[in-house]
PDB file of N, CA, C and O in Angstrom:
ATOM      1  N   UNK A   1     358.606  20.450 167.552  1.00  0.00           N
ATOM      2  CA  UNK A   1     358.586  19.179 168.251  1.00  0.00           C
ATOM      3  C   UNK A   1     359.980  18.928 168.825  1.00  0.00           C
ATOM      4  O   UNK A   1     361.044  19.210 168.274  1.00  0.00           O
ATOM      5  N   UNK A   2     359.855  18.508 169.699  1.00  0.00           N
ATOM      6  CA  UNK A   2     361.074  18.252 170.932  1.00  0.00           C
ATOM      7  C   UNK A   2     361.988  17.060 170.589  1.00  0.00           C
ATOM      8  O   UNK A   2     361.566  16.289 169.727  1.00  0.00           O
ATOM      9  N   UNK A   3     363.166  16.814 171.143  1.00  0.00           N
ATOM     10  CA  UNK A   3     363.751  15.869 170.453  1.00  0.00           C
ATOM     11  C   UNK A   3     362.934  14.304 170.897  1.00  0.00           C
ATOM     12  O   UNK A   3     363.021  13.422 170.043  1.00  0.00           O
ATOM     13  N   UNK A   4     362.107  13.945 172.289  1.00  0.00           N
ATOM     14  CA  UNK A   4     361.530  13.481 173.183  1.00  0.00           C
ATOM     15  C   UNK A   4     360.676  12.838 172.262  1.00  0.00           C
ATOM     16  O   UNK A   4     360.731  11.705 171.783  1.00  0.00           O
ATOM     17  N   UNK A   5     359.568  14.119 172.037  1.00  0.00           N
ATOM     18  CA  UNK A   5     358.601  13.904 171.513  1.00  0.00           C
ATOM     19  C   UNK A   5     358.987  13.021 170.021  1.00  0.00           C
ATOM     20  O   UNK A   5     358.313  12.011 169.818  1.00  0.00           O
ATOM     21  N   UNK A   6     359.721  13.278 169.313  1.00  0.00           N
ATOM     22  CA  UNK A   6     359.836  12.866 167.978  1.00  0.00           C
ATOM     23  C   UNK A   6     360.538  11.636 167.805  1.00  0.00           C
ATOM     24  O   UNK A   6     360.610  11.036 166.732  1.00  0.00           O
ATOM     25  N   UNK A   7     361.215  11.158 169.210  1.00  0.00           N
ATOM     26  CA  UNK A   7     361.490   9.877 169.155  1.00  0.00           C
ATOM     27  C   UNK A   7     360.579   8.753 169.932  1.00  0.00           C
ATOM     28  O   UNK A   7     360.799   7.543 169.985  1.00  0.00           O
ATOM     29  N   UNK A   8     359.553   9.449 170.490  1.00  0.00           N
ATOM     30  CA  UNK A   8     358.353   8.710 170.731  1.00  0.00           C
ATOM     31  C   UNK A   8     357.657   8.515 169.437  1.00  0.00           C
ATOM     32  O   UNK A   8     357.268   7.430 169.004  1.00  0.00           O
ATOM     33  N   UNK A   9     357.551   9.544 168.923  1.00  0.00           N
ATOM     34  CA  UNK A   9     356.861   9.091 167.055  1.00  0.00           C
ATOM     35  C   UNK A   9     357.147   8.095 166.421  1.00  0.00           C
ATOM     36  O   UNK A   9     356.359   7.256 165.985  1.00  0.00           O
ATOM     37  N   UNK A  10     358.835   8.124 166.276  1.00  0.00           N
ATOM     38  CA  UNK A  10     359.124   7.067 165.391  1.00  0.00           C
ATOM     39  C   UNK A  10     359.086   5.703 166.270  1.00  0.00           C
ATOM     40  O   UNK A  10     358.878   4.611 165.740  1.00  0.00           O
ATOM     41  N   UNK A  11     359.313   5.869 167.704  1.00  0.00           N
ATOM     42  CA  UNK A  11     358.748   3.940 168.216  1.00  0.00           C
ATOM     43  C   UNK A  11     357.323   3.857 167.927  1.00  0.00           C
ATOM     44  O   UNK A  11     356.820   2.736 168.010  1.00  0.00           O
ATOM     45  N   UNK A  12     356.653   4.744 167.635  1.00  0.00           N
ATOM     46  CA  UNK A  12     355.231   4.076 167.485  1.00  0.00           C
ATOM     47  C   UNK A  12     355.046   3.553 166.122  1.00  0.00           C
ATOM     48  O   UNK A  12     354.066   2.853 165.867  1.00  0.00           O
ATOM     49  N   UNK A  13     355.971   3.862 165.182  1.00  0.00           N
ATOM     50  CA  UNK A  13     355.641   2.947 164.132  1.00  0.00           C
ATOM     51  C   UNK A  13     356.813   1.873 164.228  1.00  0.00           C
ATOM     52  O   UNK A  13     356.812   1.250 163.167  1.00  0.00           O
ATOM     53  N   UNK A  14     357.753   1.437 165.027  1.00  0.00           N
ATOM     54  CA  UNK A  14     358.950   0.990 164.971  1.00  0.00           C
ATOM     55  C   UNK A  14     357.650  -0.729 165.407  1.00  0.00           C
ATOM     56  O   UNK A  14     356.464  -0.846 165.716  1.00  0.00           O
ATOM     57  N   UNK A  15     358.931  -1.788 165.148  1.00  0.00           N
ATOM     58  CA  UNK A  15     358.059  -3.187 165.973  1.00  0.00           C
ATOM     59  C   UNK A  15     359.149  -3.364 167.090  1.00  0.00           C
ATOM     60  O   UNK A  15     360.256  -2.843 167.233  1.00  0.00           O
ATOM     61  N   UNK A  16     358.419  -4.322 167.862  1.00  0.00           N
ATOM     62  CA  UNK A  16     359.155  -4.485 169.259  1.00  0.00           C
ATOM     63  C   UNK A  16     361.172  -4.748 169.293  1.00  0.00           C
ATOM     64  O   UNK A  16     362.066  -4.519 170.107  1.00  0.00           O
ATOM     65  N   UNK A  17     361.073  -5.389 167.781  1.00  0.00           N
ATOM     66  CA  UNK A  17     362.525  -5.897 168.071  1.00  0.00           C
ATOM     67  C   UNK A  17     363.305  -4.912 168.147  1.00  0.00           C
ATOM     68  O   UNK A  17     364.254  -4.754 168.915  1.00  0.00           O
ATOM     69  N   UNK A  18     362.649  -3.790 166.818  1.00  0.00           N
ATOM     70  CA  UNK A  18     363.445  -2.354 166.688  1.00  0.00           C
ATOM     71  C   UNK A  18     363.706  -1.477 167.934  1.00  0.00           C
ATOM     72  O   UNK A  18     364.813  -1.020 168.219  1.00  0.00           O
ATOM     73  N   UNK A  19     362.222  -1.232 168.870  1.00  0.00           N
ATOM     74  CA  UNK A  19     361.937  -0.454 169.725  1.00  0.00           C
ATOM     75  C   UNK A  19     363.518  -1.310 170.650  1.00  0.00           C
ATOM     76  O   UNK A  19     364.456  -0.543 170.869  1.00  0.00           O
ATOM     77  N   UNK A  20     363.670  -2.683 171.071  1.00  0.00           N
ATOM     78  CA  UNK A  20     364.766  -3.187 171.734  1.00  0.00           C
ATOM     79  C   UNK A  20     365.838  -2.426 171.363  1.00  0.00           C
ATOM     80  O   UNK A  20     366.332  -1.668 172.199  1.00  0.00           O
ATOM     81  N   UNK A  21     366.404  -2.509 169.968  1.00  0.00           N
ATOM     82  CA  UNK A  21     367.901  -2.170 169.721  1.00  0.00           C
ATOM     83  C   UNK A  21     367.615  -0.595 169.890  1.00  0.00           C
ATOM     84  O   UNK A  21     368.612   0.063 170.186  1.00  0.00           O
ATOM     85  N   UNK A  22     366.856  -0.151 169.801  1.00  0.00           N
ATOM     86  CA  UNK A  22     366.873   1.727 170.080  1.00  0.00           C
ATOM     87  C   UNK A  22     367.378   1.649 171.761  1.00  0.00           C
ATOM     88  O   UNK A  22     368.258   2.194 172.428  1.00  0.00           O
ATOM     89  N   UNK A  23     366.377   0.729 171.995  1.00  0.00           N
ATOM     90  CA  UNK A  23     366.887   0.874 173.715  1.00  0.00           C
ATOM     91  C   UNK A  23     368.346   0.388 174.287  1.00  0.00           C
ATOM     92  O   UNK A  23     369.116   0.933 175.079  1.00  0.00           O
ATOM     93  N   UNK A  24     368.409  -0.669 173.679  1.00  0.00           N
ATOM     94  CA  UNK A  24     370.036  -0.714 173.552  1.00  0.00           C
ATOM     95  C   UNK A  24     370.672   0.245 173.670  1.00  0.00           C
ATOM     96  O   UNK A  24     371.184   0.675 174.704  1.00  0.00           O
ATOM     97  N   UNK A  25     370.732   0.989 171.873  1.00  0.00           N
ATOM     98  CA  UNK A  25     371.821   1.776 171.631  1.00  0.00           C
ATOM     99  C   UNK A  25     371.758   3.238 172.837  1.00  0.00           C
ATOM    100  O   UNK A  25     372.781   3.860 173.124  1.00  0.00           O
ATOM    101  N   UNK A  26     370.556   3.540 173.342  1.00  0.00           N
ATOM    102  CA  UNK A  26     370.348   4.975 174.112  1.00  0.00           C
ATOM    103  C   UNK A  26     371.225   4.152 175.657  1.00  0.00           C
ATOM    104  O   UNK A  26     371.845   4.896 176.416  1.00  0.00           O
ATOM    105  N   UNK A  27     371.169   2.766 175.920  1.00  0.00           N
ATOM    106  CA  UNK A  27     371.763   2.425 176.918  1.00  0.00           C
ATOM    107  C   UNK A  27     373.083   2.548 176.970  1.00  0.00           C
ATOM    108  O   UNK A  27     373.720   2.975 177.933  1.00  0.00           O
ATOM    109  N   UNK A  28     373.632   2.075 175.648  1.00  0.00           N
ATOM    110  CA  UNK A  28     375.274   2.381 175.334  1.00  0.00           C
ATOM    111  C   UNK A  28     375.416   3.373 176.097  1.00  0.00           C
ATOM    112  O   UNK A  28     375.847   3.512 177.242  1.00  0.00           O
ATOM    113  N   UNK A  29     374.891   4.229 175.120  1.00  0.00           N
ATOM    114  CA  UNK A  29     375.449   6.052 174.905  1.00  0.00           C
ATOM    115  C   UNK A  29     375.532   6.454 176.061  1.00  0.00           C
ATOM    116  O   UNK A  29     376.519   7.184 176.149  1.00  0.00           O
ATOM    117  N   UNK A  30     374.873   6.335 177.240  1.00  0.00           N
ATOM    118  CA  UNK A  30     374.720   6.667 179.148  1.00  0.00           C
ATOM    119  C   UNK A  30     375.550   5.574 179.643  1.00  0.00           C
ATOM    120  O   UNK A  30     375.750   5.731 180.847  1.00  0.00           O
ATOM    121  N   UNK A  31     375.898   4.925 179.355  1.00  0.00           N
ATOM    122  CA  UNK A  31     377.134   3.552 179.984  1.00  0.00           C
ATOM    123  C   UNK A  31     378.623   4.627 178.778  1.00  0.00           C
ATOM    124  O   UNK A  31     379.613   4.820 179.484  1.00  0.00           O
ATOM    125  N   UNK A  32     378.674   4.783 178.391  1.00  0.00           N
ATOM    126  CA  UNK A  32     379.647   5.492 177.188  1.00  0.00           C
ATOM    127  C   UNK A  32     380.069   6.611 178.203  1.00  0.00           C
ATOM    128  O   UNK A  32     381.129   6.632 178.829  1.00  0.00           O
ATOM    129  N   UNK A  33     379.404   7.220 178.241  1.00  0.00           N
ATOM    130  CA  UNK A  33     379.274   9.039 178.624  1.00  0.00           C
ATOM    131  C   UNK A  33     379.692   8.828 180.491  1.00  0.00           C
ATOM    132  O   UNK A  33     380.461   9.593 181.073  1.00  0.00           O
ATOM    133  N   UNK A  34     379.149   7.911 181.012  1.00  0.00           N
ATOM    134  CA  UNK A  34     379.578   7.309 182.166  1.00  0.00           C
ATOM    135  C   UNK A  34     381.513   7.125 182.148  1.00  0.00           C
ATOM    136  O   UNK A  34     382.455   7.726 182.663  1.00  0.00           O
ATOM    137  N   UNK A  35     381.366   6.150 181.399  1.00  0.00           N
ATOM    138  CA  UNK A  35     382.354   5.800 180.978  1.00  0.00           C
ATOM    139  C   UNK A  35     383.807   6.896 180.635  1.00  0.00           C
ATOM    140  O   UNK A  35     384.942   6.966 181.106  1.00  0.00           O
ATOM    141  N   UNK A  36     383.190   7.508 179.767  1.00  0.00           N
ATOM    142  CA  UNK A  36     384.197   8.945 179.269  1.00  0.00           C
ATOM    143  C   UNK A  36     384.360   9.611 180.860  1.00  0.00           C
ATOM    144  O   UNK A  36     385.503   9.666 181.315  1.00  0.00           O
ATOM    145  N   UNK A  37     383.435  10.017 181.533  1.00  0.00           N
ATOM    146  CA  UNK A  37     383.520  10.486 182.582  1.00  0.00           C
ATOM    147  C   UNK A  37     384.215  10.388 183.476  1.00  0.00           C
ATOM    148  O   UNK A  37     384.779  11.379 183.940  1.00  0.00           O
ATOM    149  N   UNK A  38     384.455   8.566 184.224  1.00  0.00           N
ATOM    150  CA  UNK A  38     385.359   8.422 184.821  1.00  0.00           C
ATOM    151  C   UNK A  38     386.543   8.231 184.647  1.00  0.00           C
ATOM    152  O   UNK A  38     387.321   8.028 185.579  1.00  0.00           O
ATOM    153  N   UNK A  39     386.965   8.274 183.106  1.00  0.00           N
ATOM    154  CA  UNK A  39     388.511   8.221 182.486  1.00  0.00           C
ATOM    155  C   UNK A  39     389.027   9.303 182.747  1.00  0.00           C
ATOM    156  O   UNK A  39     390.190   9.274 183.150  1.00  0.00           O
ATOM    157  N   UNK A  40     388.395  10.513 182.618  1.00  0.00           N
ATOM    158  CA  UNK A  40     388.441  12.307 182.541  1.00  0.00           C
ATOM    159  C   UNK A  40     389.129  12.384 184.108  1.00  0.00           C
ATOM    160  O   UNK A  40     390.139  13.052 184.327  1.00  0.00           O
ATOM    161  N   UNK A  41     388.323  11.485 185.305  1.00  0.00           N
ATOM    162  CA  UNK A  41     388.848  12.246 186.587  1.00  0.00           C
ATOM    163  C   UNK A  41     389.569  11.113 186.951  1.00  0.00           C
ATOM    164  O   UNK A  41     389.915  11.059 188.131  1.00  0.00           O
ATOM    165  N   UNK A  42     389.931  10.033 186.082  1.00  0.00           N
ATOM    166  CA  UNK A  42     391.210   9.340 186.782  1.00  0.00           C
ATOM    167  C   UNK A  42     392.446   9.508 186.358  1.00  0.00           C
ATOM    168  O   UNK A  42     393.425   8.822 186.652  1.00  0.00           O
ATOM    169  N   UNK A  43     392.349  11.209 185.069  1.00  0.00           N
ATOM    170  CA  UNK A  43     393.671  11.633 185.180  1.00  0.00           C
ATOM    171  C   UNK A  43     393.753  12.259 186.604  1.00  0.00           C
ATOM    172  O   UNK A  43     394.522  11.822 187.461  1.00  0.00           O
ATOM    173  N   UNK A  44     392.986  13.216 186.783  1.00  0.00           N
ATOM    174  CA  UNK A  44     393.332  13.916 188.316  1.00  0.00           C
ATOM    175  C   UNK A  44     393.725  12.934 189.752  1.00  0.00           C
ATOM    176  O   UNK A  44     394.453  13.142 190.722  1.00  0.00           O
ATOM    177  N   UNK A  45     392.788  11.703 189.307  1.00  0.00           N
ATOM    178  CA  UNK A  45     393.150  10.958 190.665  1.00  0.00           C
ATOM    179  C   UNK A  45     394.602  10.785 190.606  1.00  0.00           C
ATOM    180  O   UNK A  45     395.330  10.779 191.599  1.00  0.00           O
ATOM    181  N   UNK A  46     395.008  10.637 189.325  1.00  0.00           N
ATOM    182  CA  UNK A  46     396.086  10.288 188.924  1.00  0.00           C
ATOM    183  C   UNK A  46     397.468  10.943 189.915  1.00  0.00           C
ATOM    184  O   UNK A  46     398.353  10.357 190.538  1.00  0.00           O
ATOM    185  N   UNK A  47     397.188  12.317 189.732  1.00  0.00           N
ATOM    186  CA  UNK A  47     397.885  13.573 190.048  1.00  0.00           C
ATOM    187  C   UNK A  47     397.727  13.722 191.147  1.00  0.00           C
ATOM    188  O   UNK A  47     398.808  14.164 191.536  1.00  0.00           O
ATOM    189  N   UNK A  48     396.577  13.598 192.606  1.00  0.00           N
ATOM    190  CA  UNK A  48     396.143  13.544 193.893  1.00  0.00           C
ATOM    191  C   UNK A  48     396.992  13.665 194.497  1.00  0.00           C
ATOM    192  O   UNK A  48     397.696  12.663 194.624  1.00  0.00           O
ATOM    193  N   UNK A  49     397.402  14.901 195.189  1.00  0.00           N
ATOM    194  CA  UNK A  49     398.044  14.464 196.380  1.00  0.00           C
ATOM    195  C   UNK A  49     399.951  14.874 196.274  1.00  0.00           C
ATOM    196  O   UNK A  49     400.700  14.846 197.250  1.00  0.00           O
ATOM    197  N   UNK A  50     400.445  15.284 194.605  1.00  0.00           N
ATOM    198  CA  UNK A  50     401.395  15.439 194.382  1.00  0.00           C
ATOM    199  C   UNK A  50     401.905  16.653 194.885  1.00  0.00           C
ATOM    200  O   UNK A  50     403.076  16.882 195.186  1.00  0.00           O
ATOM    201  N   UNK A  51     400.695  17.604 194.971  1.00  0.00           N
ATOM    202  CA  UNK A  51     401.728  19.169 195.312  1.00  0.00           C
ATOM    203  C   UNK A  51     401.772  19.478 196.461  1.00  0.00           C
ATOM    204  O   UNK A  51     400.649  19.809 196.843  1.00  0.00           O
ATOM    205  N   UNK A  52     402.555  19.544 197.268  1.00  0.00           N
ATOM    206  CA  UNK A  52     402.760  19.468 198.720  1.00  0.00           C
ATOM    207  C   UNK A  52     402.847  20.605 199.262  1.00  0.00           C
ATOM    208  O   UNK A  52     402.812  20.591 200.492  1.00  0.00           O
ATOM    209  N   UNK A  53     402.972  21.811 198.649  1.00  0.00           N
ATOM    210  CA  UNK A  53     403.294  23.127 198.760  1.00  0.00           C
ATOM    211  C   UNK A  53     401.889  24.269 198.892  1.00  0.00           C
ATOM    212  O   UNK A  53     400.678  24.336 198.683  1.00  0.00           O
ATOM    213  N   UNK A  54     402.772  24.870 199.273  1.00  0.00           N
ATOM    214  CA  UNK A  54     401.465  26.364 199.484  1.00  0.00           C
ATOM    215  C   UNK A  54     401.117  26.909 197.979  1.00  0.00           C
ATOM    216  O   UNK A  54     401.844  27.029 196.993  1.00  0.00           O
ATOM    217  N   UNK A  55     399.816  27.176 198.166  1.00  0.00           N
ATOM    218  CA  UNK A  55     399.629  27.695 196.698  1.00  0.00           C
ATOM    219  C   UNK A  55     399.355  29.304 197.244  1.00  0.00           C
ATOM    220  O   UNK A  55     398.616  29.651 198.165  1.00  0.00           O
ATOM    221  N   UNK A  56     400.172  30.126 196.396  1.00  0.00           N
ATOM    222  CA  UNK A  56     399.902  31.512 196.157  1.00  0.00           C
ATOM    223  C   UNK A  56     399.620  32.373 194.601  1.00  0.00           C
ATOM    224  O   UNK A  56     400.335  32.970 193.796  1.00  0.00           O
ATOM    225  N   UNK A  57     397.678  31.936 194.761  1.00  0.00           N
ATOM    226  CA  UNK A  57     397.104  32.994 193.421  1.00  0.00           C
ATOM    227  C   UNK A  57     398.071  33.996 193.041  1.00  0.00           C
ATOM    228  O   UNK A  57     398.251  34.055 191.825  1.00  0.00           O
ATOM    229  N   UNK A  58     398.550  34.570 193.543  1.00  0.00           N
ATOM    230  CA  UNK A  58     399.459  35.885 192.897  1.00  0.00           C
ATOM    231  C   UNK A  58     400.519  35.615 192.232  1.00  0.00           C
ATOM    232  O   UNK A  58     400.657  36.159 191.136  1.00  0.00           O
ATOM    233  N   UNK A  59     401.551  34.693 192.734  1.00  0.00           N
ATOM    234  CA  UNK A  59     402.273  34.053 191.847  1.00  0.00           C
ATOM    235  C   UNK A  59     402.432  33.401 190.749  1.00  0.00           C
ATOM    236  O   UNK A  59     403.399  33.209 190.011  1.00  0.00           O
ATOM    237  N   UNK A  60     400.524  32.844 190.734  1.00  0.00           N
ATOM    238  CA  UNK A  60     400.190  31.823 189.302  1.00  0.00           C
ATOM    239  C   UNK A  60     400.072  33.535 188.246  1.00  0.00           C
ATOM    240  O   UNK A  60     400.379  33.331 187.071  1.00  0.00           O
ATOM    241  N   UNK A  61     399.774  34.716 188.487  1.00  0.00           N
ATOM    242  CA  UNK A  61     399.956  36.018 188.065  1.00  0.00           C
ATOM    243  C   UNK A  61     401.391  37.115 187.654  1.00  0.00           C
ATOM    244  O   UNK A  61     401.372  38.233 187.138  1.00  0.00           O
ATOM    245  N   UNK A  62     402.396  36.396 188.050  1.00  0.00           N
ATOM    246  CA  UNK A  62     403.676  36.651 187.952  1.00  0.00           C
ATOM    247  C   UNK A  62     404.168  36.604 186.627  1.00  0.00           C
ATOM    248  O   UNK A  62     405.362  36.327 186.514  1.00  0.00           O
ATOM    249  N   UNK A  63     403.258  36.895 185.201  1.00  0.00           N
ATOM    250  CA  UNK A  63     404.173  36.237 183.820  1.00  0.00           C
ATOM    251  C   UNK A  63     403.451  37.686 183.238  1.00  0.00           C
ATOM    252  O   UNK A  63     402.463  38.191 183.771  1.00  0.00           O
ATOM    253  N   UNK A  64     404.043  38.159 182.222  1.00  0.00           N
ATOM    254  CA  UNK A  64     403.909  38.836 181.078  1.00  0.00           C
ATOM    255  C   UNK A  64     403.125  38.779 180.636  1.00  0.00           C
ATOM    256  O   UNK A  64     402.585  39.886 180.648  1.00  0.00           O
ATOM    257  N   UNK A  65     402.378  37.835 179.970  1.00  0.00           N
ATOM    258  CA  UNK A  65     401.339  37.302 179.280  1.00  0.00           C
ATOM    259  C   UNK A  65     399.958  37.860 179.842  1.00  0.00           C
ATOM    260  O   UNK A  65     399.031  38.230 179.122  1.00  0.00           O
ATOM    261  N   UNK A  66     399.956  37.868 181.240  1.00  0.00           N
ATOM    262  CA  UNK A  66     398.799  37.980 181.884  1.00  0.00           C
ATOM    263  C   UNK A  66     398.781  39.063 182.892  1.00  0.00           C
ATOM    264  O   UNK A  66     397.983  39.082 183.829  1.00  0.00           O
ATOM    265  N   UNK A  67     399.874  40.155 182.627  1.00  0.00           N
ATOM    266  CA  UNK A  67     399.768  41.521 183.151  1.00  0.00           C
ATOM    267  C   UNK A  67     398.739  42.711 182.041  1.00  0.00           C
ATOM    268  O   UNK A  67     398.579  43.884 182.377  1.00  0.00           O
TER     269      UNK A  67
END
């Protein structure tokens, strides 16, 4: 049984108020995850626009480590 399926099981014995706060909390968690998401790329916005220079792949290849 699917994770889907098995949380349709338990609202069918749940009562309406319960079935509410389940819906709640699954609303958090996608407003949350939203949330985490746009914190993640407003470090980069952050950074936008700073490197003004030519990028040359071969040079990011220039170290010891990675010969």
């Amino acid at each position: 049984m699917g994770a889907e399926e098995r949380i349709a099981e338990l609202m069918k014995a749940m009562q309406e108020r319960e079935i509410g706060e389940v819906l709640d909390f699954a609303e958090f968690l996608i407003a949350k995850r939203e949330r985490d998401k746009t914190a993640a790329f407003a470090v980069f916005d952050k950074h936008a626009g700073v490197w003004s220079g030519k990028f040359n792949r071969e040079d990011a290849y220039d170290r010891k480590v990675l010969r």
